[in-house]
N, C-alpha and C positions, 0 to 999 in steps of 0.2 A: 405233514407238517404245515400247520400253518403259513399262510404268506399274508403281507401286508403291501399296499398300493398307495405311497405316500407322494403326493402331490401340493404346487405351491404354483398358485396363477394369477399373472398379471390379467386386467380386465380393461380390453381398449373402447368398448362397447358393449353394450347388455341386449340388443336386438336378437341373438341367439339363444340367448337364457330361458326363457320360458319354454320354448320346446324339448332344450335340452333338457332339462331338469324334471321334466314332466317323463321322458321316457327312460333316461341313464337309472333310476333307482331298482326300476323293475328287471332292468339287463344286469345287474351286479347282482339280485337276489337270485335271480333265473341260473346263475353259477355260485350260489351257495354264499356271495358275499355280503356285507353288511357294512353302511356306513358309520364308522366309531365315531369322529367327529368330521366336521366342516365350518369353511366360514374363516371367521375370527374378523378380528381386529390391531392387526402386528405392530408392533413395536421394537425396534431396535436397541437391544440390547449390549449385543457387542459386536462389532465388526463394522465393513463398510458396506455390505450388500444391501442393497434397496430389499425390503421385505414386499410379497406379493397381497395383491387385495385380497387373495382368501387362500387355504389351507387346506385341505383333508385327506384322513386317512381310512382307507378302507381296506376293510378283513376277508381273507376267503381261506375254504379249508385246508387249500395246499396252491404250490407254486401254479402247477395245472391246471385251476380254477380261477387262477389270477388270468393266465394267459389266456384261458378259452376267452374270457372277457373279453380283456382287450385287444383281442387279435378277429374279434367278431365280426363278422359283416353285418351285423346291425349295429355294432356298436362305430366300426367302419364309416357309417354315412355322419352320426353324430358327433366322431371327434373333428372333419369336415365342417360341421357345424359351427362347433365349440372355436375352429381357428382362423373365423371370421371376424371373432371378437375379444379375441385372448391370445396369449402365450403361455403354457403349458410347461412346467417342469417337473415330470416323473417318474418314479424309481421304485423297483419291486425290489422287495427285503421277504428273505423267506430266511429259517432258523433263527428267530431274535427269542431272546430267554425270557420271561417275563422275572422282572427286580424286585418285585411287592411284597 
């Protein structure tokens, strides 16, 4: 069953970002996932929460492919990385139906 890796990050500093982003694509493909989207430019729509400087969602074949991910020891040094210059909020969603 598919699972999905939906995340939403404040950005305190960019000094991390190039190296992340140069290795994180090839460790989510390496477990079979694929980035659907990222990024954005959020806007608040309704509620009070501060909206984060960027967004994405990533696909893997099953919930088990999501966790080899992120439970990786390479991916291990990188999240490290990533929370030298950001704050993080992520949530794995596996069974969602597609509505189209």
């Amino acid at each position: 069953m598919t699972a999905f890796i939906v995340g939403r990050m404040a950005i305190h500093n960019r000094d991390w970002m190039e190296e992340y982003f140069a290795k994180v694509p090839a460790l989510i493909e390496a477990n079979g996932g694929e980035f659907l989207v990222k990024g954005g430019e959020p806007e608040v729509l309704e509620g009070d929460e501060t909206p984060p400087d960027a967004a994405f969602v990533i696909r893997f074949p099953s919930r088990d492919a999501a966790l080899a991910f992120w439970n990786s020891d390479e991916f291990a040094h990188l999240v490290k990385l990533r929370q030298t210059g950001s704050t993080l909020q992520a949530h794995l969603y596996a069974g969602l139906e597609p509505v189209l």
